[in-house]
C-alpha positions in Angstrom: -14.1 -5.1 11.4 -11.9 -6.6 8.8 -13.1 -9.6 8.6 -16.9 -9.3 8.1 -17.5 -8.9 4.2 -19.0 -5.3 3.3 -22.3 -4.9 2.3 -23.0 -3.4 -0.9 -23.6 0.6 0.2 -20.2 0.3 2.8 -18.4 -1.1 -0.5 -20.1 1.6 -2.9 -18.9 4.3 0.2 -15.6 3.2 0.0 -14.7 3.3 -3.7 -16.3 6.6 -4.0 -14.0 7.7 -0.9 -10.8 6.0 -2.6 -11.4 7.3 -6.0 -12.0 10.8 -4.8 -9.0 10.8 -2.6 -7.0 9.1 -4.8 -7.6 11.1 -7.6 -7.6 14.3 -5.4 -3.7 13.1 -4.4 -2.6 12.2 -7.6 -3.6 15.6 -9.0 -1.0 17.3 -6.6 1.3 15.0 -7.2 1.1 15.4 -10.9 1.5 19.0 -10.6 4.2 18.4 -8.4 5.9 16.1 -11.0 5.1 18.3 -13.7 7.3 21.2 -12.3 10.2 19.0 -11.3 10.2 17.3 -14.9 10.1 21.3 -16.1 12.6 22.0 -14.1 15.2 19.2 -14.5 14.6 19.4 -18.6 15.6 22.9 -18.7 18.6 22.5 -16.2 19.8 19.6 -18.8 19.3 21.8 -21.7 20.9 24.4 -20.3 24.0 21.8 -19.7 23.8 21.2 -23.3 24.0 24.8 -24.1 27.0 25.3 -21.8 29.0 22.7 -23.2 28.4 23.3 -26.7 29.2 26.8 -26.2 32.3 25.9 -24.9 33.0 23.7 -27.4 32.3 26.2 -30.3 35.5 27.8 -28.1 37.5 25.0 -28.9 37.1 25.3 -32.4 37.8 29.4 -32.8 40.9 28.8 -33.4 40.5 26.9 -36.2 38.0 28.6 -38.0 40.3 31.7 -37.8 43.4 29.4 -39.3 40.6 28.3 -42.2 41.8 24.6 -40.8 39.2 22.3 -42.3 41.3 19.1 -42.2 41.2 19.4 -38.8 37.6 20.7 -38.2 36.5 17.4 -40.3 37.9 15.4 -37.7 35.8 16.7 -34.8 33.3 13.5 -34.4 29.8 14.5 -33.8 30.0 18.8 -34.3 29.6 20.6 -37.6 30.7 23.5 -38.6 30.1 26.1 -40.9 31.6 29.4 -41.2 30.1 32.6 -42.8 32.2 36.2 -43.8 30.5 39.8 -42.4 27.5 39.7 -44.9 26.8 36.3 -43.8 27.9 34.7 -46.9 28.5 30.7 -46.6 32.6 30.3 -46.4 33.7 26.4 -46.1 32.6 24.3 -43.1 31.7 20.3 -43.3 27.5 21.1 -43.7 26.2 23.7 -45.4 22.9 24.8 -42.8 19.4 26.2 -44.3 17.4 28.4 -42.4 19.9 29.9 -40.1 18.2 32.0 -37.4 20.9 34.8 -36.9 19.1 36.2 -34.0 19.0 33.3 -31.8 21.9 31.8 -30.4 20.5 28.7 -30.2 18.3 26.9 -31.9 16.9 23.0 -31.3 15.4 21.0 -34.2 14.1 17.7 -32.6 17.4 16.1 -31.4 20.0 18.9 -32.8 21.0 21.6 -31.1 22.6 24.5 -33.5 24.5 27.1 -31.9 25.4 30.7 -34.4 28.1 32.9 -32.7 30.4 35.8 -33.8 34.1 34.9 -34.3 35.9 37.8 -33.0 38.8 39.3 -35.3 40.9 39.1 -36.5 39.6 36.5 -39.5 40.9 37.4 -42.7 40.5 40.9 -41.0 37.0 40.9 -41.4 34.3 39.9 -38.6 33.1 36.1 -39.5 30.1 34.1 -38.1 30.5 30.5 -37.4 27.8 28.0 -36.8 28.0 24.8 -35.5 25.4 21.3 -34.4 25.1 18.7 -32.3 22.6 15.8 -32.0 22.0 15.8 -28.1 22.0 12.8 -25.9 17.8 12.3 -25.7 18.4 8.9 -23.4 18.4 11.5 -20.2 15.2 12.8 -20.9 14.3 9.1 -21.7 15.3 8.2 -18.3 14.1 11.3 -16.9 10.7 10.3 -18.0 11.0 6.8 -17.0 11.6 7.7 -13.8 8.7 9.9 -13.2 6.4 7.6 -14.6 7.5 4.9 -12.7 7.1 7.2 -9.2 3.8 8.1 -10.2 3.1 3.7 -10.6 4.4 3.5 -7.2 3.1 6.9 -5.6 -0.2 5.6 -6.9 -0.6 1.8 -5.8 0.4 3.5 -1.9 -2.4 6.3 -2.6 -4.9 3.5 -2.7 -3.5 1.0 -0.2 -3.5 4.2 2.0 -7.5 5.3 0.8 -8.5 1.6 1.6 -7.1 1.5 5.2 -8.4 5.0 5.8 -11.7 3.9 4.0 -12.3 1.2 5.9 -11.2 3.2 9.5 -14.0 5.8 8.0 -16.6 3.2 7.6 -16.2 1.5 11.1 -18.7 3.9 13.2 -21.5 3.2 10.2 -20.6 -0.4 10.6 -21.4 -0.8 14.1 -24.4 1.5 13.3 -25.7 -1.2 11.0 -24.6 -4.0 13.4 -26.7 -2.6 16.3 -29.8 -1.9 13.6 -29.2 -5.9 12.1 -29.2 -7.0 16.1 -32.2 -4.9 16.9 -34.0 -5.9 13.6 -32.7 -9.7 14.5 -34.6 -9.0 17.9 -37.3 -7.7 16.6 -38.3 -10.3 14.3 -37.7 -12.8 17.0 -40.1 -11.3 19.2 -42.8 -10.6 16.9 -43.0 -14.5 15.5 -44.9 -15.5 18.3 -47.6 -13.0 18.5 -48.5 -12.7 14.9 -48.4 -16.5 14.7 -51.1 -16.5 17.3 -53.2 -13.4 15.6 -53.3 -15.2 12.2 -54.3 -18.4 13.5 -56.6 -17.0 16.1 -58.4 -15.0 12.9 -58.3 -18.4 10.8 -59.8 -20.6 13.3 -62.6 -17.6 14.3 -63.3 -17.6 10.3 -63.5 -21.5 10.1 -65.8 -21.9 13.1 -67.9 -18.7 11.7 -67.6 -17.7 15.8 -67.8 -14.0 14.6 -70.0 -12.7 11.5 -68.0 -11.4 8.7 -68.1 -7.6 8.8 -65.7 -4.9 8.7 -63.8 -4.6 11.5 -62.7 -8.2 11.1 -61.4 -7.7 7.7 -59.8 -4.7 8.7 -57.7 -7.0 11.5 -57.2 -9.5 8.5 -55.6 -6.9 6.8 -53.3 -5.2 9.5 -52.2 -8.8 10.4 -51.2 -9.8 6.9 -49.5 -6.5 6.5 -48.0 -7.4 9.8 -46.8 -10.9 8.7 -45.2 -9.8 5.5 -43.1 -7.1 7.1 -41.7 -10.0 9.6 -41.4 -12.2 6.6 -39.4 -9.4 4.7 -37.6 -8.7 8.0 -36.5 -12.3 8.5 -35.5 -12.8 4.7 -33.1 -10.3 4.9 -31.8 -11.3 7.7 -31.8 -15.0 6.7 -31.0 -14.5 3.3 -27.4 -14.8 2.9 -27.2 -17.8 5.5 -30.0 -19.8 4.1 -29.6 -22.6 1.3 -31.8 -22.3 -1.0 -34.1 -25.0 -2.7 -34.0 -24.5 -6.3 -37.2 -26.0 -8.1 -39.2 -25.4 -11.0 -42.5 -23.1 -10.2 -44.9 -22.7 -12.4 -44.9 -19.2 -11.6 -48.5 -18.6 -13.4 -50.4 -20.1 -10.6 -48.1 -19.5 -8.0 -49.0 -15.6 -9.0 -52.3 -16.5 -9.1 -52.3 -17.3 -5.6 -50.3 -14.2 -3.9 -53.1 -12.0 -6.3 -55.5 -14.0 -4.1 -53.8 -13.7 -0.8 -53.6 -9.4 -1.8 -57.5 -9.4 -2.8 -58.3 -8.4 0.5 -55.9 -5.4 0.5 -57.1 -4.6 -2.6 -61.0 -4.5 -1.6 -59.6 -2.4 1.4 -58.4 0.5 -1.0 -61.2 -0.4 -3.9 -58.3 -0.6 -6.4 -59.7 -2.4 -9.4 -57.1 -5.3 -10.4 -57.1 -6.6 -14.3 -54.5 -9.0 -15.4 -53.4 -11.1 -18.0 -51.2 -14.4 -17.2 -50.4 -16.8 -19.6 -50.5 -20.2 -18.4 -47.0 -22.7 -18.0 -44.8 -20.0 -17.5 -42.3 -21.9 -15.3 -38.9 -21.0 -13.8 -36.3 -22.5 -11.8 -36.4 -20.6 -8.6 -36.4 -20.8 -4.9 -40.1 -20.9 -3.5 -39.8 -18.0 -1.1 -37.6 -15.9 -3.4 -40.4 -15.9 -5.9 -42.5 -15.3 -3.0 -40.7 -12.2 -1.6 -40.5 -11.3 -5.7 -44.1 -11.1 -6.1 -45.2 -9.9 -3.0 -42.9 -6.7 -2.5 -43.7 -5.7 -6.1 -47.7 -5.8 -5.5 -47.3 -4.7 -2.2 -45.5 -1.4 -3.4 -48.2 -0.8 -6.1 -51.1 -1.0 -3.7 -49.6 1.0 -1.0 -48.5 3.8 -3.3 -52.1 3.6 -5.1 -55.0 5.9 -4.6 -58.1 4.9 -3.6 -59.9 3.5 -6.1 -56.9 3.2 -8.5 -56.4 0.2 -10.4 -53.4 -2.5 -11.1 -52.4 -4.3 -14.1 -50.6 -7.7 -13.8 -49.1 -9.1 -17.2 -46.8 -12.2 -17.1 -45.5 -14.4 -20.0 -42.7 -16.4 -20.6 -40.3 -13.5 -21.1 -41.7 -10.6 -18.4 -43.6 -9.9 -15.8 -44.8 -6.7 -15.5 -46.7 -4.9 -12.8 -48.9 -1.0 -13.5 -50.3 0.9 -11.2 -52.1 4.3 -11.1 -50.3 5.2 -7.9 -48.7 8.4 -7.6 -45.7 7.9 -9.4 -42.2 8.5 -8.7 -39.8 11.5 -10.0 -36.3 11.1 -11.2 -34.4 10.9 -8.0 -36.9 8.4 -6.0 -36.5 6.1 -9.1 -32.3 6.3 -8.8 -32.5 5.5 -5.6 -35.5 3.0 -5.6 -33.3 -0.4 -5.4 -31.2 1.3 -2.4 -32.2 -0.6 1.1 -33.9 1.9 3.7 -34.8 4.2 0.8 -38.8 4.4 1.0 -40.7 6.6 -2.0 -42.9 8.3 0.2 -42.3 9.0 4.3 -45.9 9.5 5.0 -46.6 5.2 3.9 -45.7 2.9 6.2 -42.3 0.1 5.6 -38.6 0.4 6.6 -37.8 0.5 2.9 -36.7 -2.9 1.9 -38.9 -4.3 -0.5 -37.2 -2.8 -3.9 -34.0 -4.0 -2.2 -34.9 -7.6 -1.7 -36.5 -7.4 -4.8 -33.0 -6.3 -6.1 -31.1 -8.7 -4.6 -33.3 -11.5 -5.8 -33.4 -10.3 -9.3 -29.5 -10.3 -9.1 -29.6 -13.5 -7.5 -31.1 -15.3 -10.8 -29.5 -13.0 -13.1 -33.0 -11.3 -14.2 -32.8 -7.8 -15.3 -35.4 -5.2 -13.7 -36.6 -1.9 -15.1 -39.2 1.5 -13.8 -41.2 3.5 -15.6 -42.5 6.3 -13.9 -44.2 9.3 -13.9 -44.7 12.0 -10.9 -48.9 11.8 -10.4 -49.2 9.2 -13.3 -48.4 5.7 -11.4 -45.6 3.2 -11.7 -44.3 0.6 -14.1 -41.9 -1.8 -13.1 -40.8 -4.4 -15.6 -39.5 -7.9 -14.2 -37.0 -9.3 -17.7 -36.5 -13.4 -16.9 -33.8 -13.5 -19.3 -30.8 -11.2 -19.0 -31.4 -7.7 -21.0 
């Protein structure tokens, strides 16, 4: 299971699984590390509070002995002292802005703390207010520390996705084993008869044994149709396995050809072909890739074409481009157009691998592929040679 390399729907299965679950598991734990940060900054603060409370004890005693030699020499506190009306006394900072209804007040990194200083003062009630620059390197750490669980809490979300991901995606695995077996021993059965069908219908042709009529070239038909599903059936199986032979084609007349081999399908459905294909357009490509290239993407605008619909062929030496007047495709068919088993329309015939060898080839040679289409108003599908 671990092993075998993914394929590119089990791979696209999985991230979507890991992202969601990740995501869906960092979200708790953010909330979850929002609350304790909350909660551990306001038990802090509060320390802070308590202790400069309890200093601002320390120091009532010598506000009420007017002592500022010795309030001077308190490192890191000021102090200023106020009489009844709240008139600035002596102290070693004179503070703007005092908020005489709080009790404690923080600016950034200072913490100011206004009290009453009980009588007797000068026999008048007095206010004293004092400051602190607070120690921000906890909440630094505090910080730190959360951000650095979160790192950790998220590379084991995603090791833990992946081996659950990949536990998930076992059962569709051996789904797709069995179909690539059967598909395997499918193909390997049908070689043999359609070998002898097309050679049988050849040979009956050549010796003009039977007169030309319609039934025959409805059997022609069926059997080509035949032979290019096994051909499709035994590229995909083959593909990945098989070296290629990378040549250059002259990709004009090698179009011109699979036009002629699809004249009969044509004639079949009375579609009325017009093309325009510049001569010497030539590319480095394997022979039966640019086989399987051309041939999905005419098969697919004949099948999908009414009767007595018609299909443009363009080609230069930047694009190929194939039009038909076929019944179009809507929004979501054309999303999921390049998606293997995906097939425009259940009532045609196909297992709905054509646009996905098509796909793979055009990834293959780093082309760049595009659709046009309408619902009711036919297909265009745009073949880029250069990267776009």
């Amino acid at each position: 299971m671990w092993g075998r390399q993914m394929s590119r729907s089990e791979k696209r299965s999985l991230y979507r699984f890991m992202m969601i679950y990740g995501l869906s598991t960092l979200l708790l734990f953010g909330v979850g590390a929002t609350i304790f940060y909350r909660f551990e900054l306001y038990q802090m603060q509060e320390n802070e509070r308590r202790a400069l409370k309890q200093e601002s004890d320390t120091m009532i005693p010598l506000v009420k002995d007017a002592d500022l030699k010795k309030l001077q020499q308190i490192k890191n506190i000021r102090v200023a002292v106020y009489n009844g009306k709240k008139e600035y006394l002596f102290g070693t900072f004179r503070p703007t802005n005092v908020q005489w209804e709080k009790h404690f007040v923080r600016r950034g990194e200072i913490l100011r703390h206004s009290r009453v200083v009980p009588p007797p003062h000068r026999k008048h009630t007095a206010y004293m207010v004092i400051e602190k620059k607070t120690d921000r390197k906890m909440i630094s750490r505090l910080r730190q520390t959360i951000l650095t669980a979160s790192m950790l809490a998220l590379l084991v979300v995603l090791l833990l996705a992946y081996v659950l991901g990949r536990l998930f995606l076992t059962p569709m695995r051996e789904a797709l084993q069995k179909i690539n077996l059967f598909v395997q021993d499918t193909t390997h059965e049908l070689n043999t008869p359609i070998s002898t069908i097309l050679t049988n219908i050849e040979m009956i042709t050549l010796l003009e044994k039977c007169p030309q009529s319609e039934e025959m070239e409805r059997i022609r038909i069926a059997a080509g149709t035949l032979s290019r599903i096994y051909d499709d059936l035994s590229y995909l199986r083959l593909n990945e396995a098989t070296q290629r032979q990378i040549e250059e084609i002259d990709l004009s007349a090698f179009l011109e050809e699979r036009l002629t081999y699809f004249a009969s399908f044509m004639r079949a459905k009375q579609i009325v072909l017009t093309k325009d294909i510049k001569r010497g357009v030539v590319r480095k490509m394997d022979r039966t890739d640019a086989m399987r290239l051309f041939d999905n993407l005419l098969s697919n605008a004949i099948k999908y074409n009414h009767i007595g619909g018609s299909v443009t062929v363009r080609m230069d030496k930047e694009t190929f481009v194939v039009e038909d007047s076929g019944r179009g495709m809507d929004q979501e068919t054309q999303r999921r157009a390049f998606e293997r088993f995906s097939r425009g329309d259940e009532s045609e015939g196909g297992f709905g691998i054509g646009l996905d060898i098509v796909s793979a080839i055009v990834k293959q040679y780093h082309y760049h592929i595009e659709i046009n289409s309408r619902l009711g108003e036919g297909s265009t599908i745009k073949l880029h040679f250069s990267q776009s």
